[in-house]
C-alpha positions as CSV (number, residue, x, y, z in Angstrom):
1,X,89.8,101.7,117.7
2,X,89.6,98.6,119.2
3,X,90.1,95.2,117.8
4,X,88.1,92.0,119.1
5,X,89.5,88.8,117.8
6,X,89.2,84.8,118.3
7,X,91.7,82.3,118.4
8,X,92.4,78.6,118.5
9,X,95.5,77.0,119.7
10,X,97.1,73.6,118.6
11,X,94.3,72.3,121.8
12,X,91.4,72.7,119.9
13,X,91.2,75.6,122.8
14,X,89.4,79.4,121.6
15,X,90.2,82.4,123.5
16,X,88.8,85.7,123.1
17,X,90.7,89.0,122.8
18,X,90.1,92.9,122.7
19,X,93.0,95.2,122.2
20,X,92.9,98.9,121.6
21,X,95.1,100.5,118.6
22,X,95.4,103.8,117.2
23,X,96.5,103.3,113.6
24,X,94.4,100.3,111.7
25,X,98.0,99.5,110.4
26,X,99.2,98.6,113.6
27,X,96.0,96.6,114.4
28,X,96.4,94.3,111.3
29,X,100.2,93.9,111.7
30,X,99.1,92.4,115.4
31,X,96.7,90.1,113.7
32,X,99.2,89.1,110.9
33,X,101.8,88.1,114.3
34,X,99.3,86.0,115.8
35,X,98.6,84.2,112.5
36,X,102.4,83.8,111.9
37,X,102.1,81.7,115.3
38,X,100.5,78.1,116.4
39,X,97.1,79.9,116.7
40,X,94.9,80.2,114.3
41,X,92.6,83.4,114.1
42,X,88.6,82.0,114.2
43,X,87.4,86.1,114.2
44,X,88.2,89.5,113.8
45,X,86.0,92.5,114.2
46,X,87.1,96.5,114.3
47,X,85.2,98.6,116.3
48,X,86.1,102.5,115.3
49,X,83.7,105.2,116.6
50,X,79.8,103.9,115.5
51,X,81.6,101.5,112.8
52,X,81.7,97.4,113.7
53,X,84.0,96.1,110.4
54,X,84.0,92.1,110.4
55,X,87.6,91.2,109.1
56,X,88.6,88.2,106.6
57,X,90.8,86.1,108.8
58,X,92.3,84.4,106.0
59,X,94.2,87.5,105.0
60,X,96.0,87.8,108.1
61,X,98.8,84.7,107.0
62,X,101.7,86.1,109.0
63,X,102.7,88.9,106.3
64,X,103.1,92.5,107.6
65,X,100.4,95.0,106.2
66,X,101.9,98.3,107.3
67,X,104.7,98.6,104.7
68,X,102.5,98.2,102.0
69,X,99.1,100.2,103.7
70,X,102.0,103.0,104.0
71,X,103.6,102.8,100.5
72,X,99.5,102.8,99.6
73,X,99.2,106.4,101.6
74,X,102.1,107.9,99.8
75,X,101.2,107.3,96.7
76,X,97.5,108.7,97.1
77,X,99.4,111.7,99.1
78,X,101.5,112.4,95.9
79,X,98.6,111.7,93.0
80,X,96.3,114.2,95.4
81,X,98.8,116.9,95.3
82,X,99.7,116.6,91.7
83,X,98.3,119.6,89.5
84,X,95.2,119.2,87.7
């Protein structure tokens, strides 16, 4: 997948950024870094397959996504295998 993504340093100055990922995890833990930092994200867009997803910047505040996207997966894994 490949994320495209805008941001603004401290100068007012935009710079625009593509960077491939294979796990959307990874992707929005990238995003969460750059937020963390003096630049502020403008736009974010994923691009998987045929699929253009336009992402809430705002959400992306510095905070890691992976731990709780992968504590999400496990608990979907063990409610899918439970016995009907």
């Amino acid at each position: 997948m490949l994320l495209l993504f805008t941001t603004q340093d401290i100068n007012a100055s935009q710079r625009n950024f593509s960077w491939w990922f294979t796990t959307i995890e990874t992707a929005f833990d990238a995003l969460s870094s750059i937020a963390s930092r003096e630049n502020k994200l403008i736009k974010a867009e994923l691009i998987d397959e045929d699929h253009r997803i336009s992402l809430p910047v705002d959400a992306f505040d510095g905070s890691f996504l992976s731990p709780v996207i992968n504590e999400l997966e496990l608990e979907w894994q063990f409610l899918l295998n439970e016995p009907a």
